[in-house]
C-alpha positions as CSV (number, residue, x, y, z in Angstrom):
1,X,4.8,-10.8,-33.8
2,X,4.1,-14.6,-35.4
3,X,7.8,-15.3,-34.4
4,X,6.3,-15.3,-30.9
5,X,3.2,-16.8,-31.8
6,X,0.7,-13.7,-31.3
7,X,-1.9,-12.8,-34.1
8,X,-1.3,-8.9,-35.9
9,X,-4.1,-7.7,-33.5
10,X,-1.8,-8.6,-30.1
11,X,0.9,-6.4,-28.7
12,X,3.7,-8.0,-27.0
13,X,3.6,-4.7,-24.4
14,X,0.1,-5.7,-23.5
15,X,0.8,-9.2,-23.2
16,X,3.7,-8.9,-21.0
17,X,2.1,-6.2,-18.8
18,X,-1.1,-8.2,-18.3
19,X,1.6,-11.4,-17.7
20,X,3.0,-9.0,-14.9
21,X,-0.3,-7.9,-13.1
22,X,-1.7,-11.5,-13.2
23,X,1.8,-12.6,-11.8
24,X,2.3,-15.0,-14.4
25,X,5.3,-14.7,-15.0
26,X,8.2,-17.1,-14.8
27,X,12.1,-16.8,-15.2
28,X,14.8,-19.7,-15.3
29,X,18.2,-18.9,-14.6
30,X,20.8,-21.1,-16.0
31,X,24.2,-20.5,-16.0
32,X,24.8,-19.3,-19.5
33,X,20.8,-18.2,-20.2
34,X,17.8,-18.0,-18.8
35,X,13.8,-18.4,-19.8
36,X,11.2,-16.0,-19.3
37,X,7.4,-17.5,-19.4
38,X,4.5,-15.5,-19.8
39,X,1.7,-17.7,-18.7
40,X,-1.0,-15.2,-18.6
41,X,-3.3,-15.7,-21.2
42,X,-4.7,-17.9,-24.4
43,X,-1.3,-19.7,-24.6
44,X,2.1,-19.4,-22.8
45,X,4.8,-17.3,-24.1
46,X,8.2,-18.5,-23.8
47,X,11.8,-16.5,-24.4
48,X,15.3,-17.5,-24.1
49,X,17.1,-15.2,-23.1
50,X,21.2,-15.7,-23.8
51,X,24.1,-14.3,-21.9
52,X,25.6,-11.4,-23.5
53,X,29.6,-10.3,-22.5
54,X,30.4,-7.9,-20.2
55,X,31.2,-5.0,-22.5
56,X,28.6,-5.4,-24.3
57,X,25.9,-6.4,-21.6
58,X,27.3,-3.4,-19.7
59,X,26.6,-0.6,-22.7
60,X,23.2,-2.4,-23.4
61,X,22.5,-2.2,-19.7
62,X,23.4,2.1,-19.5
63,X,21.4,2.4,-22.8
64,X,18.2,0.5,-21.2
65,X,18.2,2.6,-17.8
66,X,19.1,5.9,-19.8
67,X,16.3,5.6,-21.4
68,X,14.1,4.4,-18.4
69,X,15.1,7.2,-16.4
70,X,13.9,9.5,-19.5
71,X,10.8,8.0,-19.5
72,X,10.6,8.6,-16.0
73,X,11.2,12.2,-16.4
74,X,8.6,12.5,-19.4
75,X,6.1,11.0,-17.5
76,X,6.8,13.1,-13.9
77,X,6.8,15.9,-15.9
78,X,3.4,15.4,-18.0
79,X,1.8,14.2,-14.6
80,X,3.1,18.3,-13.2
81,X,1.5,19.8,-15.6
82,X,-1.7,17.8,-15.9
83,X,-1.7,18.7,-11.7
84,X,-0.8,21.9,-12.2
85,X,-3.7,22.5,-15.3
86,X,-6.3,21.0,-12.2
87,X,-5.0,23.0,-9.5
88,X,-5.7,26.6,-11.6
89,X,-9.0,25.4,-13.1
90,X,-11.9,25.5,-10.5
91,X,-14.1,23.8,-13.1
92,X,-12.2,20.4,-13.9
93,X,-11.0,20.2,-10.8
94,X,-14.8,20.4,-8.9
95,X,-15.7,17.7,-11.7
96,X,-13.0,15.8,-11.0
97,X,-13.4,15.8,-7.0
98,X,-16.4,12.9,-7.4
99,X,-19.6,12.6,-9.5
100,X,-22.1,14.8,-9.9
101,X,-24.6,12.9,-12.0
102,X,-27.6,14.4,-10.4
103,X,-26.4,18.1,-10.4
104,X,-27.9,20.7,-13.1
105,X,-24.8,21.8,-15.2
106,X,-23.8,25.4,-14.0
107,X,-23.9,26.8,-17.9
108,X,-27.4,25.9,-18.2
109,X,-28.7,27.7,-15.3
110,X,-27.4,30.9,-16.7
111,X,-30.0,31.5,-19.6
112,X,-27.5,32.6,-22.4
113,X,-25.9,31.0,-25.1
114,X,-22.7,32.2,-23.5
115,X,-19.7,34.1,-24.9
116,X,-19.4,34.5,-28.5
């Protein structure tokens, strides 16, 4: 992290993805490199980026969308279930629908301590 200039309590994921929403983000492409800018934020970030060779750049390249494309999967599949966990509980899923600051709460209204 001080190599790019952040303090121990920065993340270089947050950075970049607040870079990205802000649309402060720059990249220069020269022939044989090319600079990303992250100007987002207390202080731009700057990277060079260098060309790598072919073989190399294109097992580098599999590895990175491998593992996109996992995370892709991960993610479809935790969003499934956390649908699938609101679909078959009529509870979260009417609390979930909109706020209902004003309403009594339904376990209240039934007088017992409940189950147990």
């Amino acid at each position: 992290k001080a190599r790019f200039g952040l303090s121990a309590a920065e993340d270089i994921t947050h950075r970049f993805r607040a870079a990205c929403q802000q649309q402060a983000v720059t990249l220069t492409l020269q022939e044989d490199r090319a600079s990303l800018t992250l100007s987002g934020g207390p202080s731009a970030l700057e990277f060079d980026l260098s060309k790598v060779p072919g073989p190399e750049a294109a097992s580098r390249l599999q590895a990175l969308t491998l593992g996109l494309a996992e995370r892709v999967c991960s993610l479809e599949q935790r969003l499934a279930a956390a649908a699938e966990e609101t679909a078959t509980s009529p509870r979260k899923s009417s609390r979930q629908a909109g706020p209902l600051l004003f309403l009594p709460d339904p376990d209240a209204q039934r007088g017992g301590p409940g189950p147990g």
